[in-house]
Structure formats: structure tokens, C-alpha cells
C-alpha positions in Angstrom: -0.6 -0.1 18.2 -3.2 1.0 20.7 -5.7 1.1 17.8 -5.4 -2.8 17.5 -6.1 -3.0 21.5 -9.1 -1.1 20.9 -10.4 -3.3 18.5 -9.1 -2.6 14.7 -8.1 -6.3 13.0 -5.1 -4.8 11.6 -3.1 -1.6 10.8 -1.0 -0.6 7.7 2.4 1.0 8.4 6.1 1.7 7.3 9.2 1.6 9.2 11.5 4.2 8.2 15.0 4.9 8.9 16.6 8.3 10.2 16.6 10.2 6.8 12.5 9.2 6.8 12.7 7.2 4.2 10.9 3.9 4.0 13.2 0.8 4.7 9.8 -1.5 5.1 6.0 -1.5 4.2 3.9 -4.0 6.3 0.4 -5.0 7.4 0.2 -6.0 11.3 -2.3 -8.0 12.3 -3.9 -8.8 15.3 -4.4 -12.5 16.9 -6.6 -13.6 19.6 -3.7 -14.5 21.9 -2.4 -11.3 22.3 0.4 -11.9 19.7 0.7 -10.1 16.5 1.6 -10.6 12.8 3.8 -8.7 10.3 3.2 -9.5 6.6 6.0 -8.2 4.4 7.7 -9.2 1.3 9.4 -12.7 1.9 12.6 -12.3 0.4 12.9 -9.4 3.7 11.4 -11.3 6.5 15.0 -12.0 7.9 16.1 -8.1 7.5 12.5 -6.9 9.1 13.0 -9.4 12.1 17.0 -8.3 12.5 15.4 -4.2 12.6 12.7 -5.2 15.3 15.4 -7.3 17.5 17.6 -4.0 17.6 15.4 -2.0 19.2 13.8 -5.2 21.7 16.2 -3.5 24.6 15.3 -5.3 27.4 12.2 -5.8 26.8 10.3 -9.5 27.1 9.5 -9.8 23.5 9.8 -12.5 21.7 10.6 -11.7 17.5 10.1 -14.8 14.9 9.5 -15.7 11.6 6.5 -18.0 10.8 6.8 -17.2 7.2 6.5 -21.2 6.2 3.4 -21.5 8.8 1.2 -19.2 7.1 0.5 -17.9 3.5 -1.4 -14.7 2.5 -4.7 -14.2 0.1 -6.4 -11.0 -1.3 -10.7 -11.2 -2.0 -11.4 -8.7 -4.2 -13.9 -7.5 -7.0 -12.0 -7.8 -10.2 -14.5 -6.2 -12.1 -14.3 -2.6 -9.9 -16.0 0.2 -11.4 -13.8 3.0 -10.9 -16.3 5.6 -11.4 -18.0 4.0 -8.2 -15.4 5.1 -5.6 -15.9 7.9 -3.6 -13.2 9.7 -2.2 -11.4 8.5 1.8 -13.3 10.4 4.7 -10.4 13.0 5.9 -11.5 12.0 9.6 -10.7 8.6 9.5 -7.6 8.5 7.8 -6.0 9.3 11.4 -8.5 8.6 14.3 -10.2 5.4 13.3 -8.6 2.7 11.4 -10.7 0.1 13.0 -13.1 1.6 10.5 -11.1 0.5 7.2 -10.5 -2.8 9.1 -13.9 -4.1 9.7 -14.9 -7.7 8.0 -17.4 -7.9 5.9 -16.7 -11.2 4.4 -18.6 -14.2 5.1 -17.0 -17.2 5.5 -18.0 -21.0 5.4 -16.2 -24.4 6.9 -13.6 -24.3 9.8 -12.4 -20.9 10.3 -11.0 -21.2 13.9 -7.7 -20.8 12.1 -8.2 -18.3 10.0 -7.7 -14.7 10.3 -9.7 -12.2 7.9 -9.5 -8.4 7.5 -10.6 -5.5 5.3 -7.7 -4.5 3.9 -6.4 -1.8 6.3 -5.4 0.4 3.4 -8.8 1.0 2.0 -11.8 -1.2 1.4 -11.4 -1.7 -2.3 -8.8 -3.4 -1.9 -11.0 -5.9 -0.6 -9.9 -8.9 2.5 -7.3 -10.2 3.6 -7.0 -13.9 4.9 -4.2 -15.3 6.9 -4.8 -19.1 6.7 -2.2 -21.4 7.5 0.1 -23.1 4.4 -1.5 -26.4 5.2 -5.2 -24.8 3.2 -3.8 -24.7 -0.7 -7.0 -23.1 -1.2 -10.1 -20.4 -0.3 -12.5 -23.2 -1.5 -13.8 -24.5 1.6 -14.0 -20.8 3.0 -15.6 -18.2 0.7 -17.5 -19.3 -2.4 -17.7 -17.7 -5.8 -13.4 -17.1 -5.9 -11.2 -17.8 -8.5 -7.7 -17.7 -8.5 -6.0 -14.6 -10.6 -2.4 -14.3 -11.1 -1.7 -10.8 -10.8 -4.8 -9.6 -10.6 -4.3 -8.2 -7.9 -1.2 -6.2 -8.4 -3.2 -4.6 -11.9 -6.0 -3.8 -9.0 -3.8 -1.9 -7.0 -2.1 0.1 -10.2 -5.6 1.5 -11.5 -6.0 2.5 -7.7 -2.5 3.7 -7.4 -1.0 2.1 -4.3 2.4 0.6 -4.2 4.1 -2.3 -2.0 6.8 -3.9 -1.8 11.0 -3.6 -2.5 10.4 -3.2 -6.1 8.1 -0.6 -6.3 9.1 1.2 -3.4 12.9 0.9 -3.5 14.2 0.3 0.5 15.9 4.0 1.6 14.6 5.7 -1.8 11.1 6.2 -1.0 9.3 8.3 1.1 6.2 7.6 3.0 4.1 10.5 2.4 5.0 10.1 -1.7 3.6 6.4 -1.5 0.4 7.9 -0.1 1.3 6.3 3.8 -1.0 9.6 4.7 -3.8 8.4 2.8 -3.7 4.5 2.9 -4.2 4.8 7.0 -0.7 4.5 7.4 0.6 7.2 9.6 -0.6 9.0 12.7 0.3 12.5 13.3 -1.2 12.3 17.1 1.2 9.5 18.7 4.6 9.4 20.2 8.3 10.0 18.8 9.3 7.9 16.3 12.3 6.7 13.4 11.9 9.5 10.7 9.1 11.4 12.3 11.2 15.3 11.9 11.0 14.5 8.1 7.9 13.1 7.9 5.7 15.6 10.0 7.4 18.7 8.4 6.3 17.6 5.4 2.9 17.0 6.1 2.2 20.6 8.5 4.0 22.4 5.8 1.2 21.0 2.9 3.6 20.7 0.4 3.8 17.2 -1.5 4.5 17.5 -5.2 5.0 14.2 -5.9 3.0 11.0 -5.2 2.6 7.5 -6.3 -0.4 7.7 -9.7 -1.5 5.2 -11.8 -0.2 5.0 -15.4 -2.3 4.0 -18.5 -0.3 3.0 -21.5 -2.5 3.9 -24.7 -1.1 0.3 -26.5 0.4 -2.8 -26.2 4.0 -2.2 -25.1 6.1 -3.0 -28.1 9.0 -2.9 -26.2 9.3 -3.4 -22.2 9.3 -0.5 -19.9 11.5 -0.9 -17.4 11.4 0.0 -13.8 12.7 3.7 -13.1 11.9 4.7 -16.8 11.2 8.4 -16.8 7.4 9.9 -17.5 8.2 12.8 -19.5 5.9 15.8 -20.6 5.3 17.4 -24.2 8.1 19.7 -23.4 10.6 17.0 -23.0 11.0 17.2 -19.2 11.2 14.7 -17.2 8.1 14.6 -14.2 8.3 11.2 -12.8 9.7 7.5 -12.8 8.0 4.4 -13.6 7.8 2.5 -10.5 5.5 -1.2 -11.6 4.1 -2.1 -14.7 1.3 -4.9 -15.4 0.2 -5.0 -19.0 -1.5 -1.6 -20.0 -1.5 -0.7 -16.4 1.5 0.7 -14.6 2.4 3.0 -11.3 4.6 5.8 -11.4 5.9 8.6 -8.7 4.6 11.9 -10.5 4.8 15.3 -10.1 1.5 15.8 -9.7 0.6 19.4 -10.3 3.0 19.4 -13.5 1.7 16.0 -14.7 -2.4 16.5 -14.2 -1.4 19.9 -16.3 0.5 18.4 -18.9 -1.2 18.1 -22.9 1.2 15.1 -23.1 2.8 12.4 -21.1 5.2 9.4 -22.8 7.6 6.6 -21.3 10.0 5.1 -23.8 8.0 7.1 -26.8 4.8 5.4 -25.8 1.9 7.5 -24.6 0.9 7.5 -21.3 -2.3 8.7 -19.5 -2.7 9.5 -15.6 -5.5 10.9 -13.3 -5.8 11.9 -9.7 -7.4 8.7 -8.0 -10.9 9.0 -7.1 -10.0 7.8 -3.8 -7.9 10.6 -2.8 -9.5 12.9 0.1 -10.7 16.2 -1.5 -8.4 17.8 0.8 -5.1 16.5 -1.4 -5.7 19.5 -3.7 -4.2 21.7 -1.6 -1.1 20.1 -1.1 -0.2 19.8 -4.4 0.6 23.5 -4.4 
């Protein structure tokens, strides 16, 4: 939280439980008045407030939920050229996430009450706005924007970043598998925390085989996928499970070594391509081993 003192707009985290697995993924931002927001799925805003109010103490704090006050938006470039993205600087994943949070989004109009962010996991994932639910619109306040449902969600599948309940199932998932290490989610330099053992272990021993990819389907689904539907290889094993799908774009939780080596991938008899994101640091090689 200390990186939000010093000046970063907001911070990407997860709150795990005592296994270390992930329980909640959420974006805090930083206000003016020395208060803070939590963005999180809706439908968990009650359970998310209920975790942070057991472990209040004594403390002065007080916990709410504004969820009707404000809504969320995502500016991004839906026309991203993938061979464009270079690869996150090791350095900054864990000492400077004011870096990943800077704005570089001009605005127009009244914008004393609105608050706008890089998105804290990386930059092409473009800004977020917290206006409040009064605005039914980005109109008055960036120019050029149109409004795409889903788009954003196929973004983040060709990238390979998960969020949410659905796609990382509450006390199923864990952090460093959804890529919490490289979306400037995690610090391995701060205090004790819920599911740190787990979680640091894993990352000082190097050894990650699986992670959250993206999945290309080579055709029109004929019949849905569902969610948990198994990625196997040409040898019939199975080396991952489908965690999202949006049209020919999907994510999945691979094996990664056995699945950049395979000749073949299929879901459901269907084909399926996957890739090591361009965006991973250079150093994720060698803890795929």
C-alpha cells in the first residue's frame, strides 16, 4: 500500500486464503482524500467487505460498499497489434508500479470527479476510469470512444490475463498460475501476509508449470466449450482446462512446457492454438523448467 503513498494511482492485487489460493482479484485505487477504492466483481462486493471487516481489529477503519455510487470503464486500442508488444521490464514488476500506473489519457469536460489510471496490470490493457453512475457515458470526457461489448474481455484473452470468479474459480486458483507475478500483483519485498509460505516457495524455488495462456480456436465453435473443458495433446493427455471463452478467443491454465512442445492441442475435438504471450518477461523461461 505504501506504493500508492508514494505516488502510484493504483495497484493490482489478490487476497488469498491460508492454503494461498486466491479467494479475490481486485484493483485499489487511490483518492485524493486519503480514502481508497476496491473494484471487484459485483456479485462479491458483500463477501470482499465481510473478509476486510474481519481483520479491521481495532483499528479506526471504516469498510463500505459504494458499488451503486460508481461504475467502472476500460479505454483501450481494439485494434492492438500483437506483434507490437514488447516483453514487461523484470525490474518493475516488483519495485515500481507507479510506473504501470501513470495516465496518459487526456481528458476533456469536468473531470473533478473522475478518477483515471493506466491499468495497473500492464499498459495494454489501456485506462481505467472511475466516474460516478450519474455519467451513462465517456462522451463528454475522452473523444474518439465507442462502446464494445466484450471487447474487452476478447482483449484480455489474446493477452492472456484472467479476472474475476469465473475464470479464476474462488479457492481453486493460485496467484502465481494467473500470472499475479507478472501483472504487478505481488511483492516479494514486504511484510507477512495470508498465503505468503505457499506463494513465496513457489516463486524462490522457479518452478511454475502451469499458467493462465491464451487459446485460439482454428473455427467457429460448432458446439459450445464449456468452462473447465480439458486442453488435450496429440497423445491424448490432458495439459490444461479451459478457463473463458469469447468467440475464437479463449483462456486456459496450461502446462506450459508440455503445451508450447505439443504438435497438437484440441478442446472438445476442436483444434486449438496457444503461444507464450509476448508480454511475458524473458526471464519466464526458466521457470517453466
Amino acid at each position: 500500500m505504501s506504493h500508492l503513498e508514494d505516488g502510484a494511482t493504483s495497484m493490482y492485487s489478490m487476497l488469498l486464503n491460508t492454503q494461498g489460493r486466491v479467494i479475490f482479484d481486485t484493483i485499489v485505487y487511490k483518492r485524493n482524500d486519503n480514502t481508497f477504492l476496491l473494484e471487484c466483481e459485483s456479485e462479491k462486493a458483500s463477501q470482499l467487505v465481510r473478509h476486510l471487516k474481519m481483520y479491521k481489529v481495532r483499528r479506526k477503519l471504516i469498510i463500505d460498499m459504494v458499488d451503486k455510487a460508481y461504475s467502472v470503464w476500460c479505454v483501450y486500442d481494439p485494434e492492438l497489434n500483437m506483434k507490437e508488444i514488447t516483453h514487461v521490464d523484470m525490474e518493475s514488476l516488483y519495485m515500481n508500479p507507479k510506473a504501470e500506473s501513470e495516465v496518459a489519457l487526456p481528458l476533456t469536460g469536468a473531470i473533478d470527479d473522475v478518477l483515471v489510471t493506466r491499468d495497473p496490470r500492464m499498459k495494454y490493457l489501456g485506462h481505467r476510469l472511475i466516474i460516478p453512475s450519474s455519467r451513462s457515458s465517456l462522451d463528454d470526457l475522452v473523444s474518439g470512444v465507442q462502446n464494445s461489448e466484450g471487447g474487452f474481455r476478447n482483449l484480455r484473452y489474446r493477452l492472456g490475463v484472467g479476472e474475476g470468479v469465473l475464470e479464476l474459480p474462488p479457492t481453486k486458483c493460485l496467484p502465481l498460475e494467473a500470472n499475479l507475478d507478472y501483472l504487478h500483483g505481488v511483492s516479494f519485498h514486504k511484510g507477512c501476509y495470508i498465503g505468503q509460505e505457499l506463494t513465496a516457495r513457489t516463486y524462490h524455488t522457479g518452478v511454475i508449470r502451469k499458467r493462465y495462456m491464451p487459446l485460439v480456436f482454428s473455427t467457429n465453435k460448432q458446439e459450445p466449450v464449456t468452462i473447465d473443458a480439458s486442453v488435450v495433446n496429440e497423445k491424448g493427455k490432458a495439459v490444461g482446462k479451459v478457463r473463458g471463452i469469447d468467440g475464437k478467443f479463449g483462456i486456459a491454465l496450461l502446462r506450459v512446457e508440455e503445451c508450447l512442445k505439443a504438435e497438437s492441442l484440441m478442446v472438445n475435438d476442436i483444434p486449438v492454438q496457444t503461444f507464450r504471450p509476448a508480454w511475458w518477461p524473458i526471464e519466464a523461461s526458466k521457470k517453466m523448467k
